[in-house]
C-alpha positions as CSV (number, residue, x, y, z in Angstrom):
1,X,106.3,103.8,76.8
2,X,107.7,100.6,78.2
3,X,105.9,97.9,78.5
4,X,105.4,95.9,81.7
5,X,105.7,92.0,82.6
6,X,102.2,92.5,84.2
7,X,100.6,94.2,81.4
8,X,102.2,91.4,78.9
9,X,100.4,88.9,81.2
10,X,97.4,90.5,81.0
11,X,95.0,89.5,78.2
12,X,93.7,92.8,76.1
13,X,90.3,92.1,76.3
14,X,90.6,92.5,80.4
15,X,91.5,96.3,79.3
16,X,89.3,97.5,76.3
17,X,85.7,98.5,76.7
18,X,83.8,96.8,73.9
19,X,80.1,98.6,72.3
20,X,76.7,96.3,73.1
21,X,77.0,95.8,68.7
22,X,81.0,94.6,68.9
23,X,80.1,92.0,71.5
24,X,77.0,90.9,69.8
25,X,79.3,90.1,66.8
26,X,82.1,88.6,68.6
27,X,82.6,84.9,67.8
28,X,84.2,83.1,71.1
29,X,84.2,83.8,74.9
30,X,87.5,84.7,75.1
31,X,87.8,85.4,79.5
32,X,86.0,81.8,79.5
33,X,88.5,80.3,77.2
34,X,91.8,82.4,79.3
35,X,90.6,80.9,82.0
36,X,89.5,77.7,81.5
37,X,92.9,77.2,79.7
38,X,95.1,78.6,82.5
39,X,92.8,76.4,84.4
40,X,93.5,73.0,82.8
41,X,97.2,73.2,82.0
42,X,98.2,74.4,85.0
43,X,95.9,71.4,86.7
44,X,97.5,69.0,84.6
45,X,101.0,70.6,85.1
46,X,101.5,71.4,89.0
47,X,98.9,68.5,90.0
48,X,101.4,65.5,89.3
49,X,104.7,67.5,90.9
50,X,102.6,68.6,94.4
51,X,101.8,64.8,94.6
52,X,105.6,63.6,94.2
53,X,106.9,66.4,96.4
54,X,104.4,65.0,99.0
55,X,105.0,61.1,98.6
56,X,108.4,61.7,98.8
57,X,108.4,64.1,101.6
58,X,106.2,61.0,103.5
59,X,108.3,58.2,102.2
60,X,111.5,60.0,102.9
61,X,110.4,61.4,106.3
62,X,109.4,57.2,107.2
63,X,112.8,57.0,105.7
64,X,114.6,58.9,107.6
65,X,112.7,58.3,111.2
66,X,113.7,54.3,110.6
67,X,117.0,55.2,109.6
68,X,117.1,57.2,113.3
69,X,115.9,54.4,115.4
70,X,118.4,52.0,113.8
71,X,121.3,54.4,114.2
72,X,120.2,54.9,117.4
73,X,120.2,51.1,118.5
74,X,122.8,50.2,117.4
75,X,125.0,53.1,119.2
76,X,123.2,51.8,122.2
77,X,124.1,48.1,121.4
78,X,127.8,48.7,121.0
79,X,127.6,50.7,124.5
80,X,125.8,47.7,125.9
81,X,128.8,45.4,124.6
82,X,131.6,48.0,126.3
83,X,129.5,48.5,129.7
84,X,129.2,44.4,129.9
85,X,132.1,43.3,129.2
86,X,133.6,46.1,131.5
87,X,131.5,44.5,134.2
88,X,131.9,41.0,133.5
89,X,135.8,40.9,132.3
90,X,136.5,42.4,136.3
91,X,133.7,39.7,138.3
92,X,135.8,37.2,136.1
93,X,139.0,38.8,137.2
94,X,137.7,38.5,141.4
95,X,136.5,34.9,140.2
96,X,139.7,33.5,139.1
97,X,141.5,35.4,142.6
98,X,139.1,33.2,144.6
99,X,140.1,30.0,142.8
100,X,143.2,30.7,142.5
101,X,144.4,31.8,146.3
102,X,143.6,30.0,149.5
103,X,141.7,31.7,152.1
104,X,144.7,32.7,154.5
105,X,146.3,33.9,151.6
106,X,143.8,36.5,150.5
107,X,143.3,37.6,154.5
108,X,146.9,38.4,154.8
109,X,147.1,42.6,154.0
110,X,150.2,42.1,152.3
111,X,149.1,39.5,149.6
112,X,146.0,41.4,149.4
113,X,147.7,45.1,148.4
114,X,150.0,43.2,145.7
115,X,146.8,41.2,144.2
116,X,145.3,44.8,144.1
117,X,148.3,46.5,142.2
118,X,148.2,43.4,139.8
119,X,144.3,44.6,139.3
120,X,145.1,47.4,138.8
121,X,148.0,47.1,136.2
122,X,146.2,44.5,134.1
123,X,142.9,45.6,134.3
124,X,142.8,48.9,135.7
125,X,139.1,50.4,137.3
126,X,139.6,48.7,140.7
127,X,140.0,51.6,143.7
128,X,140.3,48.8,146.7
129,X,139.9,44.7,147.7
130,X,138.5,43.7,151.2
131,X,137.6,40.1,152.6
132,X,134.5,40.2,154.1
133,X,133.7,36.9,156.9
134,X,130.4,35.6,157.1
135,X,129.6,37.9,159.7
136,X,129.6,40.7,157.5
137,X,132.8,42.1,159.0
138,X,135.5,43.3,156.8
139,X,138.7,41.5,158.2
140,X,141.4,42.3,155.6
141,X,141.0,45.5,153.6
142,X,143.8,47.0,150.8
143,X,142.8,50.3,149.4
144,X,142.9,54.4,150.3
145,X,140.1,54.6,152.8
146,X,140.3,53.2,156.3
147,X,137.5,50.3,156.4
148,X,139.2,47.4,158.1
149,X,136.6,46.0,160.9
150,X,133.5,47.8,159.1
151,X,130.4,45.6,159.6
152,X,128.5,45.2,156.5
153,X,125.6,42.3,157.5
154,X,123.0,45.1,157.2
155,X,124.1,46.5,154.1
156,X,121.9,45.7,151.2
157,X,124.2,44.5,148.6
158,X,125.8,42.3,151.2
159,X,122.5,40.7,151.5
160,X,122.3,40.2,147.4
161,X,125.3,38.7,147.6
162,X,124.8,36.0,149.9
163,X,121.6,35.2,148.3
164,X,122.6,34.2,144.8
165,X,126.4,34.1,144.9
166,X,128.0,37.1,143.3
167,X,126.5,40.9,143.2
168,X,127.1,44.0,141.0
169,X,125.1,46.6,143.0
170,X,124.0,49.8,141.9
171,X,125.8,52.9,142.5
172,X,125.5,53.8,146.4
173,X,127.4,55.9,148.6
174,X,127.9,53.6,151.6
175,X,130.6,53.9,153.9
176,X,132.4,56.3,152.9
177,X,129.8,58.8,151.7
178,X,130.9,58.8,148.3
179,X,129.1,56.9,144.8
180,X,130.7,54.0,144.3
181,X,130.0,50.8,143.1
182,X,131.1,46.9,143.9
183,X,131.3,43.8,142.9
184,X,131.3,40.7,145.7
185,X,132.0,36.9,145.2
186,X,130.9,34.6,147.4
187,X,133.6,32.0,148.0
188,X,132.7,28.5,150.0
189,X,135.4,27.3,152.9
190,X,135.7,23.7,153.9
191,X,134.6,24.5,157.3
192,X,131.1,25.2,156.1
193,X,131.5,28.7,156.4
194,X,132.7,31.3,153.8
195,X,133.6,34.6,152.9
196,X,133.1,37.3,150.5
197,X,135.5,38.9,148.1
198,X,134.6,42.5,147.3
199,X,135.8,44.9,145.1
200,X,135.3,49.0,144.4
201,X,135.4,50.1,140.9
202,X,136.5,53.8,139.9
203,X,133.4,56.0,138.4
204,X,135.7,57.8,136.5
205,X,136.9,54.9,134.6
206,X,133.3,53.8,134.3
207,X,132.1,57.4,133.4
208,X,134.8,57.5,130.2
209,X,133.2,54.4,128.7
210,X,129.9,56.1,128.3
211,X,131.9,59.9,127.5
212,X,133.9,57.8,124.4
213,X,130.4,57.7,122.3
214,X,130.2,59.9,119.4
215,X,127.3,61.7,120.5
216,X,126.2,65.2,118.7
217,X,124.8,68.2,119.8
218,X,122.3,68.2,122.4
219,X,122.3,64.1,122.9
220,X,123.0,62.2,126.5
221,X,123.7,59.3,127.5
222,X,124.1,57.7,130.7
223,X,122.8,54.6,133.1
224,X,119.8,54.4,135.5
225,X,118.7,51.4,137.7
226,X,115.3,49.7,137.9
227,X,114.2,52.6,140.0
228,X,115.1,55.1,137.4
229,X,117.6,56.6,139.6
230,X,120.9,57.6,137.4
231,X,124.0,55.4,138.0
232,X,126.2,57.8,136.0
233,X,125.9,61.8,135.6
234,X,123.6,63.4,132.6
235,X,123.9,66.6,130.9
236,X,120.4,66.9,131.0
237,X,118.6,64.8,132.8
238,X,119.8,64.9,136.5
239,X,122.7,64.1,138.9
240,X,124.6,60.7,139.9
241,X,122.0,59.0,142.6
242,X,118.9,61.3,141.5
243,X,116.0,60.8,140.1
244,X,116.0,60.8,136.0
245,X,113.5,63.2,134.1
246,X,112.5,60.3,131.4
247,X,110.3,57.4,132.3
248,X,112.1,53.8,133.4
249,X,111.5,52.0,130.1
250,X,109.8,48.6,129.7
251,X,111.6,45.3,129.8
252,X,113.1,44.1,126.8
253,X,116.3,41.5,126.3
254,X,117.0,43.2,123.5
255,X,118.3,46.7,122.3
256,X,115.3,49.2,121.8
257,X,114.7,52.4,120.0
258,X,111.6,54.4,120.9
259,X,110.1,58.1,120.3
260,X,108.2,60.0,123.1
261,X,107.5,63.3,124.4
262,X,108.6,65.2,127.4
263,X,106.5,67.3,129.7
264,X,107.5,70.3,127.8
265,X,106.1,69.0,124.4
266,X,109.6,68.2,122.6
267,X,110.5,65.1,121.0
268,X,113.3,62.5,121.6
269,X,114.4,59.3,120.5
270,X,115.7,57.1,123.0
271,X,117.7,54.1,123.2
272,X,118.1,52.1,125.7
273,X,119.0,48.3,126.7
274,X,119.1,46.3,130.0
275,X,122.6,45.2,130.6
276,X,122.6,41.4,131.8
277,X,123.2,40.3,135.6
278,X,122.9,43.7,136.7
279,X,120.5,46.7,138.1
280,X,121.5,49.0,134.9
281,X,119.8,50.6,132.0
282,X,121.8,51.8,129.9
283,X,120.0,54.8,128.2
284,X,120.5,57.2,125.2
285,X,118.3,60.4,124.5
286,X,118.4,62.6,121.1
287,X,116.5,65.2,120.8
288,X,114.7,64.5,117.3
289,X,114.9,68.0,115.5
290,X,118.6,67.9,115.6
291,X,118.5,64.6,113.8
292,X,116.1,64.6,111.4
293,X,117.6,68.4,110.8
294,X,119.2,67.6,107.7
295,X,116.7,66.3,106.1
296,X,114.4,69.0,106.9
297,X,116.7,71.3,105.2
298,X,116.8,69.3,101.9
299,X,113.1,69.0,102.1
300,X,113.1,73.4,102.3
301,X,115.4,73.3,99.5
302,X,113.3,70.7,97.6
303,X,110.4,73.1,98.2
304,X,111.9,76.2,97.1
305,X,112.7,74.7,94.2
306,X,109.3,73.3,93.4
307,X,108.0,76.8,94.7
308,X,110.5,78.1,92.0
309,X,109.2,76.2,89.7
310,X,105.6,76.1,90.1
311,X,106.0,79.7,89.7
312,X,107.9,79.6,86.4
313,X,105.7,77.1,85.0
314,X,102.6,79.2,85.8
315,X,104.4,82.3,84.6
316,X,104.8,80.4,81.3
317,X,101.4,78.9,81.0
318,X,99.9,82.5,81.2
319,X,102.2,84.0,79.0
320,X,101.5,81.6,76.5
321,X,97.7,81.4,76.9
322,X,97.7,85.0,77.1
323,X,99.6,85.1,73.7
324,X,97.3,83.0,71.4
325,X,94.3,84.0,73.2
326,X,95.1,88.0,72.5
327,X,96.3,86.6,69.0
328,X,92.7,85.3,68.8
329,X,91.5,88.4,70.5
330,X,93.0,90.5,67.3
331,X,92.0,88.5,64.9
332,X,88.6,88.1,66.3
333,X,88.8,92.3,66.5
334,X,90.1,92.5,62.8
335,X,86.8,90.6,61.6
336,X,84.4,92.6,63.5
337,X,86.6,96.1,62.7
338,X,86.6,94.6,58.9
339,X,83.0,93.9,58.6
340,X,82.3,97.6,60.4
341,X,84.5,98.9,58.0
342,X,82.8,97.3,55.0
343,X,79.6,98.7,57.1
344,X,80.3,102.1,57.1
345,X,82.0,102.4,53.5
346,X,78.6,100.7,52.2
347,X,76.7,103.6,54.5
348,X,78.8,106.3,52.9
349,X,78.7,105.3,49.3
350,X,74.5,105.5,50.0
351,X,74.8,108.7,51.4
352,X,76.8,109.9,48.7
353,X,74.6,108.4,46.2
354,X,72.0,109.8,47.4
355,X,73.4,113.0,48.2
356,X,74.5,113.2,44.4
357,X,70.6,112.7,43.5
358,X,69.3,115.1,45.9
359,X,71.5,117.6,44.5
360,X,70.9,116.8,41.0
361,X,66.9,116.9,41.7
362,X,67.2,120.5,43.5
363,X,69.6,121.6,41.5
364,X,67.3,121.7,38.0
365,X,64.0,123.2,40.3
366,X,67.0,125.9,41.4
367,X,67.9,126.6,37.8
368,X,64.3,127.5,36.6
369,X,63.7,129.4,39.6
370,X,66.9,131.4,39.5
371,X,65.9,132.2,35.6
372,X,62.3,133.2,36.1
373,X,64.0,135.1,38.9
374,X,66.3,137.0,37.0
375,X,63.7,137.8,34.3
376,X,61.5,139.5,36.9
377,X,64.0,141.4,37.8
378,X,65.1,142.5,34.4
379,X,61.3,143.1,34.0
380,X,61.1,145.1,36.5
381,X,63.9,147.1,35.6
382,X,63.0,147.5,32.0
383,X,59.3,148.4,32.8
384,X,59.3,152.0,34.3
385,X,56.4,151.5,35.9
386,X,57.8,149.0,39.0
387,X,61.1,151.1,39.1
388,X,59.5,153.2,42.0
389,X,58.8,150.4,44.1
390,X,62.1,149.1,45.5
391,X,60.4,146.4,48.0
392,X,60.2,144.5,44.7
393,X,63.4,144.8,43.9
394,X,64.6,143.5,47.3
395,X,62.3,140.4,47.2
396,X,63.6,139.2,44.0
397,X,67.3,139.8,45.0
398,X,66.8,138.0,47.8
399,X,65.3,134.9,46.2
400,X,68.3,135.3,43.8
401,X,70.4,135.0,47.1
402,X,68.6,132.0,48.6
403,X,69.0,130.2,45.0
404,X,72.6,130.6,45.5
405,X,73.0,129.8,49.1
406,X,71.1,125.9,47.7
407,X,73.5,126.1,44.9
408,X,76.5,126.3,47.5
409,X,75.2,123.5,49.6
410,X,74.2,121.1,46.6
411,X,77.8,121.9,45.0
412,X,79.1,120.9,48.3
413,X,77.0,117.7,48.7
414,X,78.5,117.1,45.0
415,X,82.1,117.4,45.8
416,X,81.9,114.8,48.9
417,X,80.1,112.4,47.0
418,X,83.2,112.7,44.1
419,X,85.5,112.7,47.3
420,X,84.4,109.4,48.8
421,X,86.4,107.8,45.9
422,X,90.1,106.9,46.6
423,X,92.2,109.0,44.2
424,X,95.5,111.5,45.1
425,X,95.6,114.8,43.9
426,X,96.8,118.3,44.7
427,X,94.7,119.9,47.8
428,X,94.6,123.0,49.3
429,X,94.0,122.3,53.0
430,X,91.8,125.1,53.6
431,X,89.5,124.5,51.1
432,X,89.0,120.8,53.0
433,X,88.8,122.6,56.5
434,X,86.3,125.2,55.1
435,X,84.1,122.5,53.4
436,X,84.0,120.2,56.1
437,X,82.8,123.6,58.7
438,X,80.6,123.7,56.2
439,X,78.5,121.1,57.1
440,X,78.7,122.2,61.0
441,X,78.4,125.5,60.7
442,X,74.2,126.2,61.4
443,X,75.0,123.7,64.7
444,X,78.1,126.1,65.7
445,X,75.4,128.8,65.0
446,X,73.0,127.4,66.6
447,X,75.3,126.5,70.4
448,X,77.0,129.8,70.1
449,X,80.6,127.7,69.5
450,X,83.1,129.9,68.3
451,X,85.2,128.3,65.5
452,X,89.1,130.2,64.9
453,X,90.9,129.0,61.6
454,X,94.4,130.0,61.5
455,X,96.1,128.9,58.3
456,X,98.8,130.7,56.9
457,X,98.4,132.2,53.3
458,X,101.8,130.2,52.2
459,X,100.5,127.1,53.4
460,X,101.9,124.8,50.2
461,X,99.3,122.2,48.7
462,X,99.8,118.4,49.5
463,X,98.8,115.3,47.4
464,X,96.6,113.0,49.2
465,X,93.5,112.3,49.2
466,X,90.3,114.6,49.4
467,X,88.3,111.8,50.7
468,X,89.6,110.7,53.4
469,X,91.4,113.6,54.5
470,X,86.8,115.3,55.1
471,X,86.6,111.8,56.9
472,X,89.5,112.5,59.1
473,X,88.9,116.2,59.9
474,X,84.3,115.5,59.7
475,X,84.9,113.1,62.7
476,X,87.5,114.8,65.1
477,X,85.5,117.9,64.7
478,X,82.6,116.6,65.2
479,X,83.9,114.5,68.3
480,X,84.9,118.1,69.4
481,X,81.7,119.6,68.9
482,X,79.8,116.5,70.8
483,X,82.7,117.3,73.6
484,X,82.1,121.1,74.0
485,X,79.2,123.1,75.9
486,X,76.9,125.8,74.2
487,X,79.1,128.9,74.0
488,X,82.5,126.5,73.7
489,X,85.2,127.5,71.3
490,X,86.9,125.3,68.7
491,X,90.8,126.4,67.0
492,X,91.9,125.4,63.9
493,X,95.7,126.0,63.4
494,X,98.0,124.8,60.2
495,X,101.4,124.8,61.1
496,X,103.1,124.2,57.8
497,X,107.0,122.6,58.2
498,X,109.7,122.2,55.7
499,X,110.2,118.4,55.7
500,X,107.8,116.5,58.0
501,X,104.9,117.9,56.1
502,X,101.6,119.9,57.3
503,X,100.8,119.8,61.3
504,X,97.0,120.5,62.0
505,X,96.1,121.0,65.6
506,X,92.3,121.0,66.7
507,X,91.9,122.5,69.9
508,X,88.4,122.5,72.0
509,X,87.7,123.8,75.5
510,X,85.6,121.1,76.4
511,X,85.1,118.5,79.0
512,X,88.3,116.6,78.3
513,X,89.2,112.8,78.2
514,X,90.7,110.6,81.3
515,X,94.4,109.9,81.6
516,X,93.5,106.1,81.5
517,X,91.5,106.7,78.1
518,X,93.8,108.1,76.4
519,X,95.7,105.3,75.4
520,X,92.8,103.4,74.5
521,X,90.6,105.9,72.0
522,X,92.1,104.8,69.0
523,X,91.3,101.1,70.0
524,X,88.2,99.7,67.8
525,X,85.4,99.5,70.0
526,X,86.3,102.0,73.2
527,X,83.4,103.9,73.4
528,X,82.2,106.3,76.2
529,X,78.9,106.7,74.4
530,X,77.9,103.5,74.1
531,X,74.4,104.7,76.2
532,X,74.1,107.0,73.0
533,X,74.5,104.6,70.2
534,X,78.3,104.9,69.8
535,X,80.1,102.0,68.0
536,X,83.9,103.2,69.1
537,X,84.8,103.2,65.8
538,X,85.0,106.6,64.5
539,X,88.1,107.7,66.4
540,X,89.5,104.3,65.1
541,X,88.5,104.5,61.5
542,X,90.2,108.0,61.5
543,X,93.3,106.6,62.9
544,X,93.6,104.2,60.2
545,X,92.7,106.8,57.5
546,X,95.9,108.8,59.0
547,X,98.3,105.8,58.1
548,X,97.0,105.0,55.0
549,X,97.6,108.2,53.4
550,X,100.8,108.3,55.3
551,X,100.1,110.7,58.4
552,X,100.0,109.9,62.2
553,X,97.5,111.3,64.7
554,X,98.6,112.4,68.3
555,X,96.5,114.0,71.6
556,X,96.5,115.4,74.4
557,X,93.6,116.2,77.0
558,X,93.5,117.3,81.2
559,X,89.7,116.8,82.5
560,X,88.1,119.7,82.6
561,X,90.5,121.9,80.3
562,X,90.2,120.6,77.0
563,X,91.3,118.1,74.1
564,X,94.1,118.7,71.5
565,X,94.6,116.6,68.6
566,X,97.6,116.7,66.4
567,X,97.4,115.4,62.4
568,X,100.9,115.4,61.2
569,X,100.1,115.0,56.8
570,X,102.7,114.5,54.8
571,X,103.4,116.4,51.7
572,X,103.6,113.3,48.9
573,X,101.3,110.1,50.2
C-alpha cells in the first residue's frame, strides 16, 4: 500500500487509539509538543520574511510613486521649454519686423506678403500678417482669408493688447469662425498714434509640438487656459474650445506633479506648468495603474514566490517535526510495549507456577482416590456377594472416569507451564490446536459455538516453539470467541505447502472488524474494548510472537460477515 504525502505529514499518535493504562504510562504530551513546535518554528521562520515582503512592498511602492511624479515633471518641463520658446522665438520674430521696417513699409500689401513668406520659410507656424490702425481697423492684410477693412476695437484680445503692449491670446474662433490663435505688437508712431502688428499661428504646427511627447498608453496631454477651457484637442478629456473634465490647477511658477481622483473613482497623476506671458496651462494626465503596472507585477511575482516559499518552508517544518516527534512517539511506544511485555511474561510465569502446583497438589489427592477406587472395584468383583448389584459397579467406574478426566486437565496445565519456556522442538500442530480448545472447550459448550478442525493426516511436523505457538493460537481464538454470538461457528483449517511452510486459517462468523481498523489491530495499544479492560496488546503480542519464530500473520474481515486470520509457520524457525 503506498504511502501518502498527507499521511507522512501526519503524526501517528493523531491515528492510533491508545487504552486509559497506555496513556497513563506515557512519558510526554506528544500533540502539545507537535504543535507547539510547528508553532514556534514556523513563528520564528515566516515572521521575519512577511515583515520584509511588507517593508519592501511600502518602501518600494513610496519608491516608485516619487519616481512617477518626477518622471512626470520633468516630461512636463521639457514641454514647457518647447511650447515657450515656440511662443516667444515668433513675438521676437514680429518684434524685430516692427523695429526693423518703417510704418509705410509694413502697410504696403506687397512688402507685407514677402515679410510673410520670409516667416514662413525661417520660422514656419505663421498662417497670415495684418496691420491693425489704432482704430482697430485692419488696413493692410497678407494671408488666405479675406479680412482687409475688419474692425477689431471690440475684440477682446485687441483690447489686451493695447493695454500692456504685446498679447498672445487664447485660442478663439474670431472672424473667421475657425480656432486660431495670435500674437499682436503694439508699435508707437511719431505722430502719437500707433498701430498694431498681428499675427495667426497654425494649430497644427502648434498641435505636433505637444503630439511629439513620448507618451504611453492611455496618457494625454494637451493645453487649457485660466478658465480650464482646452487650447489644444485631448484624447480624453474634451474638444478644442470646451470645457476640460479635470479641475484648473493651482498657481505655481514652477513645474508640478500631483495625484487625484476623477468622478469615477480612478486615479491619475497629473503634470502640469503655467507657461510664462501667456493664458496657457500646459497639462499632462496618466492614469496611475498603467504606471505603477510594472511594479505591481514584480510585487505578484515577489509574492508568489514568498507564497512558494512559505509553503515549502512549512511543508518542511512539519515533516521534520513530524519525524522526531513520531521517532519519539515509537520509542515512547517501545517502553510502554516493553514494560507490558515484561508485564505479561511476569503474569504468565505466575500462572504457570502456580498452575504447575495446583496440578502437582490434585494430582497426589487423584492418585489415592483412583487406587482406593480401583480396589473397590476389584473388591467388588472378587466378593460374590456385590456381583449382583451392578449400580455399584457403575458408581465406581464412573469415579474412575472423573479421576481421569482431572488427570487430563492437570497433565494439560503441566504441559503449558513446560511450554511457557523458549525452546525449539519438533511439534505436531494438531496436538497444539487440540490443547489450546482444550482450555475453551466447556465455554464453546456452554454458547453452543461449533468449532470444525480440518487438518490433514499428512500434515508434516515443524520445529518451533510449543510456547509461543498456544500463545499465538490461545489469543486469536479467544479474540474469536469474544467476537462471535451464542450458537456462532469457529473453522480451523491447516493447509500444509511444500516450501512456504504450514498456513492455518481461523475463520468465525462473527460481528467482523471495520475497514479503518484493520490496518491498525496489530498496533500496541488499539483497543475496541478498552470499556471492558482491554490493554490492545494481545493482538500485538501475537504479532510479534509470529516474527520471532519466523511466521507472519494476515486478515481479513466485512462487518457483519466475519473475521479470517491467516498464520503462515515456517517449517525450520
Amino acid at each position: 500500500m503506498k504511502t501518502s504525502i498527507f499521511s507522512k505529514l501526519t503524526p501517528h499518535f493523531l491515528n492510533y487509539h491508545s487504552s486509559s493504562t497506555s496513556l497513563k504510562k506515557q512519558l510526554f504530551n506528544l500533540r502539545r509538543m507537535w504543535e507547539i513546535s510547528i508553532l514556534l518554528t514556523s513563528t520564528v521562520t515566516i515572521l521575519p520574511l512577511i515583515l520584509l515582503t511588507i517593508i519592501n512592498y511600502n518602501i518600494t511602492q513610496k519608491s516608485t510613486e516619487s519616481e512617477i511624479l518626477l518622471m512626470t515633471s520633468r516630461v512636463v518641463s521639457n514641454a514647457k521649454s518647447s511650447v515657450s520658446f515656440f511662443l516667444t522665438e515668433r513675438k521676437t520674430a514680429l518684434d524685430f519686423i516692427i523695429h526693423d521696417y518703417k510704418f509705410n513699409d509694413l502697410n504696403d500689401h506687397k512688402q507685407l506678403v514677402r515679410i510673410l513668406k520670409h516667416l514662413k520659410m525661417g520660422f514656419g507656424g505663421f498662417i497670415d500678417l495684418g496691420i491693425i490702425g489704432a482704430n482697430g481697423i485692419q488696413t493692410t492684410y497678407a494671408g488666405e482669408y479675406n479680412l482687409q477693412g475688419k474692425n477689431y476695437s471690440n475684440q477682446e484680445w485687441f483690447k489686451k493688447v493695447l493695454k500692456h503692449g504685446n498679447y498672445i491670446s487664447d485660442v478663439f474662433p474670431g472672424f473667421r469662425n475657425r480656432p486660431h490663435l495670435i500674437i499682436a505688437v503694439k508699435h508707437a508712431l511719431p505722430d502719437s498714434s500707433f498701430y498694431v502688428l498681428r499675427a495667426t499661428l497654425d494649430m497644427d504646427i502648434y498641435n505636433k509640438l505637444l503630439s511629439r511627447l513620448k507618451l504611453h498608453g492611455k496618457s494625454d496631454a494637451f493645453i487649457i487656459n485660466h478658465a480650464g477651457i482646452l487650447q489644444t484637442p485631448s484624447h480624453q478629456h474634451g474638444s478644442v474650445l470646451q470645457k476640460a473634465s479635470i479641475p484648473v490647477p493651482k498657481y505655481s511658477n514652477k513645474t508640478e506633479a500631483i495625484e487625484f481622483v476623477n468622478k469615477e473613482n480612478k486615479s491619475f497623476v497629473m503634470g502640469y506648468a503655467y507657461i510664462p506671458d501667456t493664458n496657457f496651462i500646459l497639462i499632462i494626465v496618466k492614469q496611475k495603474n498603467e504606471l505603477i503596472k510594472p511594479w505591481q507585477n514584480t510585487q505578484s511575482t515577489l509574492i508568489w514566490v514568498l507564497v512558494i516559499s512559505i509553503t515549502v518552508i512549512l511543508l518542511v517544518i512539519l515533516g521534520l517535526t513530524t519525524y522526531f516527534t513520531n521517532s519519539l512517539y515509537t520509542a515512547d511506544q517501545k517502553r510502554v510495549m516493553a514494560m507490558h511485555r515484561i508485564e505479561f511474561d511476569s503474569k504468565m510465569a505466575s500462572i504457570g507456577r502456580l498452575a504447575a502446583g495446583v496440578a502437582h497438589e490434585i494430582n497426589n489427592p487423584l492418585a489415592i482416590i483412583n487406587e482406593k477406587a480401583g480396589l473397590i472395584k476389584d473388591t467388588f468383583i472378587f466378593k460374590h456377594q456385590y456381583t449382583d448389584d451392578p449400580k455399584l459397579i457403575t458408581l465406581v467406574d464412573s469415579v474412575i472416569s472423573s479421576v481421569t478426566r482431572c488427570g487430563a486437565i492437570t497433565k494439560r496445565l503441566l504441559n503449558f507451564s513446560r511450554d511457557l519456556d523458549a525452546s525449539l522442538q519438533l511439534i505436531e500442530i494438531k496436538n497444539v490446536i487440540r490443547d489450546v480448545l482444550g482450555f475453551l472447550n466447556k465455554e464453546a459448550e456452554y454458547r453452543n459455538i461449533t468449532v470444525s478442525i480440518n487438518i490433514p493426516d499428512n500434515t508434516p511436523q515443524i520445529k518451533s516453539d510449543r510456547g509461543k505457538l498456544q500463545q499465538i493460537f490461545l489469543n486469536i481464538i479467544n479474540n474469536a470467541f469474544a467476537a462471535l454470538d451464542d450458537g456462532g461457528s469457529l473453522d480451523i483449517n491447516v493447509i500444509p505447502k511444500k516450501k512456504q511452510g504450514i498456513t492455518v486459517i481461523i475463520t468465525d462468523n462473527g460481528c467482523g472488524i471495520a475497514e479503518e481498523d484493520l490496518k491498525l489491530i496489530f498496533e500496541p495499544f488499539f483497543t475496541k474494548k478498552a470499556k471492558r479492560g482491554g490493554t490492545g496488546l494481545g493482538l500485538s503480542i501475537t504479532y510479534g510472537l509470529a516474527k520471532e519464530i519466523g511466521g507472519f500473520i494476515e486478515v481479513q474481515s466485512k462487518i457483519g460477515e466475519g473475521t479470517s486470520f491467516t498464520i503462515t509457520l515456517p517449517y525450520n524457525t
